[in-house]
KOLGU-491319 format. One line per 10 residues: number of its first residue (from 1); for each residue x, y, z of C-alpha. Coordinates in pm, 1 decimal, m for minus. Layout:
NUM) X Y Z | ...
end
This chain:
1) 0.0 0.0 0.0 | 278.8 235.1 140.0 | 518.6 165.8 m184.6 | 186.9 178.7 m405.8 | 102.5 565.5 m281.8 | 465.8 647.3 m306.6 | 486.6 572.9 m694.9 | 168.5 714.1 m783.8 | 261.2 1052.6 m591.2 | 575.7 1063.4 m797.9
11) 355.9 1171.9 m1104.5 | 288.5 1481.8 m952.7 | 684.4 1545.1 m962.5 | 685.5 1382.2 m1345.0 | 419.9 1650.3 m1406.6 | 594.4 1929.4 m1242.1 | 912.6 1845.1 m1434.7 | 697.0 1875.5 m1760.7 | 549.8 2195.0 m1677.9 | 906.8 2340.3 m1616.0
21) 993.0 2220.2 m1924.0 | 726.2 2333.6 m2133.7 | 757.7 2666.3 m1965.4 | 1116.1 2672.5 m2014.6 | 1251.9 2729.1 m1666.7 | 1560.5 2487.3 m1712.0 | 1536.2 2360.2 m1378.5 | 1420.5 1999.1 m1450.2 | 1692.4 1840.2 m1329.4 | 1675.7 2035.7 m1002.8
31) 1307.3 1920.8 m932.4 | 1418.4 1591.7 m1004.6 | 1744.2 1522.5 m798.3 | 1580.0 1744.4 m512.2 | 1239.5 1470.4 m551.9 | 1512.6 1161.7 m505.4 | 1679.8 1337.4 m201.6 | 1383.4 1421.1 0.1 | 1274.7 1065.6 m59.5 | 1598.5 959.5 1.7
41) 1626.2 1154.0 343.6 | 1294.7 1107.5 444.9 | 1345.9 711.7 425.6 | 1640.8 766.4 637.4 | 1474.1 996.6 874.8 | 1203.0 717.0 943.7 | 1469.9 498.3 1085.9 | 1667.4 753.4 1256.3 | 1352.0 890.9 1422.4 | 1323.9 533.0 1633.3
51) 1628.9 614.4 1825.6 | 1650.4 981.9 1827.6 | 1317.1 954.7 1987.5 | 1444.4 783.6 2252.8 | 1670.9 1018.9 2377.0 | 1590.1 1164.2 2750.7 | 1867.1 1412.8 2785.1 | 1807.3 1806.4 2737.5 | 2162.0 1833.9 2605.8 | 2193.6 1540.6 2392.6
61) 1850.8 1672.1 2218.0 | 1967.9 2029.0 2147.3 | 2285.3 1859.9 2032.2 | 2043.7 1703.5 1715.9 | 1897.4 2047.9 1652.2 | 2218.3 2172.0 1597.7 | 2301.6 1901.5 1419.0 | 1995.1 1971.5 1188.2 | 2101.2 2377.3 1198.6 | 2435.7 2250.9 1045.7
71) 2289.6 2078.4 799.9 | 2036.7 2361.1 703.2 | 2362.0 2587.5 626.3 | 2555.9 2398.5 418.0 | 2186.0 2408.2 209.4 | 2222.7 2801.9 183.7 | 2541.2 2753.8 125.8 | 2505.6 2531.8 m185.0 | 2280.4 2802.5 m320.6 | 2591.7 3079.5 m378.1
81) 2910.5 2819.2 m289.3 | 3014.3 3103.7 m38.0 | 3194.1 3010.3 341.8 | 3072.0 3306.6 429.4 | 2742.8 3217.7 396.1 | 2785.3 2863.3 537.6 | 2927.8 3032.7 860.1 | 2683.6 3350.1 866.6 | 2363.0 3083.5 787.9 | 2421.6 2862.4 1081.7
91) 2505.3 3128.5 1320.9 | 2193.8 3259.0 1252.1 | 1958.1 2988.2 1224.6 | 2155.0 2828.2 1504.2 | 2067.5 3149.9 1719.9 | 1711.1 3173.3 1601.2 | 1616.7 2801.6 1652.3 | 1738.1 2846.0 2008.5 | 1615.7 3213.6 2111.9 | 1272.0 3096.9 1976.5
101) 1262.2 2692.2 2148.5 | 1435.4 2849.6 2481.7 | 1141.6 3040.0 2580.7 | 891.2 2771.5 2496.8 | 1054.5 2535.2 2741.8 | 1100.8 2760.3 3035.7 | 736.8 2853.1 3031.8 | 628.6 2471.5 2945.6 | 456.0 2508.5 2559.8 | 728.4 2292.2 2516.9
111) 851.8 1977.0 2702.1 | 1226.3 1842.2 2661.0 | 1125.2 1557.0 2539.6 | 1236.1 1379.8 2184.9 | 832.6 1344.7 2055.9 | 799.7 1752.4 2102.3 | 1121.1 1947.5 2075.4 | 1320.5 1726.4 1738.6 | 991.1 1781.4 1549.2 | 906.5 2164.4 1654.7
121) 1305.7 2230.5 1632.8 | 1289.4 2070.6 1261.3 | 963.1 2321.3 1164.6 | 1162.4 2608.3 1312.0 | 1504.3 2521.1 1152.7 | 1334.8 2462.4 822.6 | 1106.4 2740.5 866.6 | 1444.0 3002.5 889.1 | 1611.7 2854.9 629.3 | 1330.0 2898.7 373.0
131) 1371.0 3264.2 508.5 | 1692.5 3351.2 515.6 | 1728.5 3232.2 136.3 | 1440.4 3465.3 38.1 | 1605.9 3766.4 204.0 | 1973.0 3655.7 81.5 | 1864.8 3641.3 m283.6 | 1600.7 3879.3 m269.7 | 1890.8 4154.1 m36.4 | 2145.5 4013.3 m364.9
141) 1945.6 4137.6 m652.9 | 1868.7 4432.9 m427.1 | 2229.3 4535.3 m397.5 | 2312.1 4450.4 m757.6 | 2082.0 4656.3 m870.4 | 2106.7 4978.6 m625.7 | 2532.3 4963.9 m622.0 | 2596.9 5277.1 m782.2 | 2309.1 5424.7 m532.3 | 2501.7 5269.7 m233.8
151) 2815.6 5389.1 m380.9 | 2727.3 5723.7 m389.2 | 2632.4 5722.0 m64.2 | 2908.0 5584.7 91.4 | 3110.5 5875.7 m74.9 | 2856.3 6118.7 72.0 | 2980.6 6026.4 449.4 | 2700.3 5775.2 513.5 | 2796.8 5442.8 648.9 | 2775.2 5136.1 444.3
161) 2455.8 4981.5 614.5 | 2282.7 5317.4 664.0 | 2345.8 5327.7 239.7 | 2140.4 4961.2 227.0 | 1889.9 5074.4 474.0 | 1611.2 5061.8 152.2 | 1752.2 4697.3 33.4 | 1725.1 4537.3 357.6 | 1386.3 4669.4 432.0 | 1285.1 4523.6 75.6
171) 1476.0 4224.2 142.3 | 1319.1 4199.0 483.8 | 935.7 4253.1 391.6 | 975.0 3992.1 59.8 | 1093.7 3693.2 355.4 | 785.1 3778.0 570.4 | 565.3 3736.9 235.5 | 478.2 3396.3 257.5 | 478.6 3401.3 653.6 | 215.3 3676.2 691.5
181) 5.7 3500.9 394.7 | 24.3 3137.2 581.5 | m136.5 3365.2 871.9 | m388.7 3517.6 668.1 | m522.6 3198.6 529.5 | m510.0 2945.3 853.5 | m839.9 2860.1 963.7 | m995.0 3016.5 600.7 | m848.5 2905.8 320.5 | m672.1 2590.5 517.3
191) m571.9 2410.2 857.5 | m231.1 2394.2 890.0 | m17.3 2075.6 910.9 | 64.5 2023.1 1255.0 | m327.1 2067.4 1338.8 | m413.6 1832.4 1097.8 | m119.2 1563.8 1251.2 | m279.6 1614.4 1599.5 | m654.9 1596.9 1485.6 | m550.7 1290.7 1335.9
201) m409.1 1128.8 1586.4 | m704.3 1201.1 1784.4 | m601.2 1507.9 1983.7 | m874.3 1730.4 2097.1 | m970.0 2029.4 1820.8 | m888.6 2325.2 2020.7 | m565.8 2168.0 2213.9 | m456.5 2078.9 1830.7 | m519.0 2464.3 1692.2 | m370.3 2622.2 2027.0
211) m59.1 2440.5 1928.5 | m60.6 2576.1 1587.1 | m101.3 2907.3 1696.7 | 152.2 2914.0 1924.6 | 396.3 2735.7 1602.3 | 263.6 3012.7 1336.1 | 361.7 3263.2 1627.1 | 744.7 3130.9 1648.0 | 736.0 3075.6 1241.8 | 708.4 3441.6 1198.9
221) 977.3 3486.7 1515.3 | 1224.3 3291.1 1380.9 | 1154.6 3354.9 1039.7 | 1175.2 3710.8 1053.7 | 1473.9 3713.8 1317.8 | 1703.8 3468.4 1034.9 | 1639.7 3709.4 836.3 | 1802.2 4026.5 999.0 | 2071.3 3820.3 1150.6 | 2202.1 3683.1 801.2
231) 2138.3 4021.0 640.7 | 2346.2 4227.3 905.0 | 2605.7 3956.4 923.3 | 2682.4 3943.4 486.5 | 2577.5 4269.5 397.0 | 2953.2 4332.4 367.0 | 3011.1 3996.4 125.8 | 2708.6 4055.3 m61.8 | 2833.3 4415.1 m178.4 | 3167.3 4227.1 m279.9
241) 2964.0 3963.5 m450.8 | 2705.0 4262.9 m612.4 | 3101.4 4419.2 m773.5 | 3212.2 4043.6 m884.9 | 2939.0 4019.9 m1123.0 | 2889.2 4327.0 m1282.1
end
């Protein structure tokens, strides 16, 4: 049944890669070796999960977040091939996954235990990578195309962030874009994943949304705090990088 489901969901990746195609976005082969990886990780994860889930020790779980923060750099850094960013992604989304799971745990939304904080440290992790890549590429093409703006005001006496204030606002509001919409449309349009896991496992309705609330609350957090902390930590590099190409 499983393996059935599996190979009949894979169409809607044949079709995607046939759409891209047709529409000429030359990224078919991405869509298709990303589609083998997450299966491939996934399959993985399923037999990890049986012993990182039995872990009992506060330390030894943050130690897998981390572990998973690490991981989530190297993927921004893949993006641009940069050591800067690998170092500047994990220190933020290493200090955003912890500023925003410390909190929950000393006031008890969270317990330290494996079941809760792997899977709500994964959402938040995941959640501020998929953020600080929009406001890396978006705060990229921002500086590429305002240099000779930034330059200019640089030679006027203003400091090199004051001259990107207007990019990393941009760069800043396009990362919150798909947060603020998930927001919108929650309980409208849509109930949102980790309601729907709880619902079906038989959790009671309003414990199950509560939850969500409380994750769509962090989501924006984290997402929006990756953001400024990769921004204000590369702003230098990305000027460099905005120069290399022209």
């Amino acid at each position: 049944m499983e393996e059935s489901a599996f190979l009949l969901s894979y169409f809607l990746i044949v079709f995607s890669m046939l759409l891209a195609w047709k529409e000429g976005l030359g990224n078919g082969k991405e869509i298709f070796l990303s589609s083998i990886r997450t299966a491939v990780q996934l399959v993985l994860l399923g037999y990890v999960l049986k012993y990182l889930l039995q872990l009992n020790s506060l330390p030894g779980l943050l130690l897998v977040i981390l572990g998973m923060s690490f991981i989530s750099a190297f993927i921004a850094y893949e993006r641009v091939k940069s050591v800067t960013v690998l170092f500047t992604g994990f220190l933020s989304i290493t200090t955003t996954t912890f500023l925003t799971l410390i909190p929950l745990l000393v006031v008890g939304i969270l317990k330290p235990q494996a079941h809760q904080l792997i899977p709500f440290g994964g959402i938040i992790v995941g959640n501020t990578l998929n953020s600080i890549t929009l406001a890396f590429d978006r705060f990229l093409g921002e500086v590429k195309n305002r240099r000779h703006e930034i330059e200019a005001k640089v030679a006027l006496g203003a400091s090199l962030r004051v001259a990107m204030k207007e990019a990393f606002i941009d760069s800043l509001r396009a990362s919150l874009i798909p947060k603020i919409n998930f927001m919108k449309a929650a309980g409208l349009v849509h109930i949102p994943g980790v309601a729907v896991g709880m619902l079906m496992a038989g959790a009671d309705p309003m414990s199950a949304i509560l939850y969500q609330i409380v994750i769509l609350y962090a989501l924006v957090f984290a997402g929006l705090l990756g953001s400024v902390l990769i921004l204000y930590t590369s702003y230098r590099w990305a000027l460099k990088l905005a120069v290399r190409s022209s």
